[in-house]
C-alpha positions in Angstrom: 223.6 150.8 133.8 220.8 148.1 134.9 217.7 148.9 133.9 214.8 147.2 135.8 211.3 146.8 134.9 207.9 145.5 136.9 205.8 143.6 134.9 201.9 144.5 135.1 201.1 141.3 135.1 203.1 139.9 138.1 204.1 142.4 139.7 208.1 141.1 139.4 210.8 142.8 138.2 212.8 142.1 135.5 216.1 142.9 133.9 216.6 143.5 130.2 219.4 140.8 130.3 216.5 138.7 131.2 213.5 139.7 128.6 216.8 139.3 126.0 217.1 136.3 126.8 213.6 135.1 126.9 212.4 137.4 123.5 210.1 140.1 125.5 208.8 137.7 127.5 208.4 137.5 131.2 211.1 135.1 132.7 208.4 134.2 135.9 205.3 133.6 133.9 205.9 133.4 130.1 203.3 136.4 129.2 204.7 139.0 126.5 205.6 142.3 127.6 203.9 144.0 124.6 201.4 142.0 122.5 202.5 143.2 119.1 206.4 144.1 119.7 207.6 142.2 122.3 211.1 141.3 119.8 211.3 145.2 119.5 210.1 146.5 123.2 213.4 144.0 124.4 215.6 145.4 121.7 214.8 149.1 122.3 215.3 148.3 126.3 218.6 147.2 125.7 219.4 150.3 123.2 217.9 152.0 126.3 220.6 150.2 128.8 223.3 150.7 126.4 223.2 154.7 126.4 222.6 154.8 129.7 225.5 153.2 130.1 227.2 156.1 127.9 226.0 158.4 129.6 227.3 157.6 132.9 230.8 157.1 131.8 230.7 160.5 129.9 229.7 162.1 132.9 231.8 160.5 134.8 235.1 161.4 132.4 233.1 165.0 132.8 233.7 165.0 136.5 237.2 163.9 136.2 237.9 166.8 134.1 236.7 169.5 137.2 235.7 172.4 134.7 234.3 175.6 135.8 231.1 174.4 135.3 228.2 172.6 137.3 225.9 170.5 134.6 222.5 171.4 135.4 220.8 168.1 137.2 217.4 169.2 135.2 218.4 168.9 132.1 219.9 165.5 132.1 216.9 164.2 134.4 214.1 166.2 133.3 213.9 164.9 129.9 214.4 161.5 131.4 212.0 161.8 134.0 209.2 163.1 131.8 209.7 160.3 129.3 209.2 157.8 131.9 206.7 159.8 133.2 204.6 159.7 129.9 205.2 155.6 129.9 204.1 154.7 133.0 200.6 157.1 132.6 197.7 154.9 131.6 197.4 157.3 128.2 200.4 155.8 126.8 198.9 152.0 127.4 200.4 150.1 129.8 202.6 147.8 128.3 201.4 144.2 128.6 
């Protein structure tokens, strides 16, 4: 999985290969994603990448299998939704 993100700043997305590779930073203009963490935001991005990466192949192994079953869409997504719900909501501090 690829995760994306926009930067507040510019208004360009970015990959987390990218913000690796540049330490948090912003590959177009050089501004830190997160004032105080930037090492940390990139590292828990990729973290972030890498389960999501997990995830998909379990599932996918999952569908292979064709059990009796149906996983229910809401609880994979909802939990997922809500927490990127909560960091793109101006309470949580847009990350700059």
């Amino acid at each position: 999985m690829k995760i994306k993100v926009v930067h507040t700043e510019c208004g360009r997305e970015i990959l987390v290969q990218q913000l690796l590779e540049t330490g948090g930073h912003c590959p177009w203009d050089g501004k830190p994603l997160n004032r105080d963490y930037t090492g940390v935001l990139a590292e828990a991005l990729e973290t972030a990448e890498n389960a999501g990466t997990v995830l998909g192949s379990a599932l996918d192994e999952i569908v292979g299998m064709r059990g009796a079953f149906v996983v229910g869409r809401g609880s994979v997504l909802g939990p997922l939704e809500e927490q990127l719900d909560r960091q793109a909501s101006p309470k949580a501090g847009a990350v700059r």
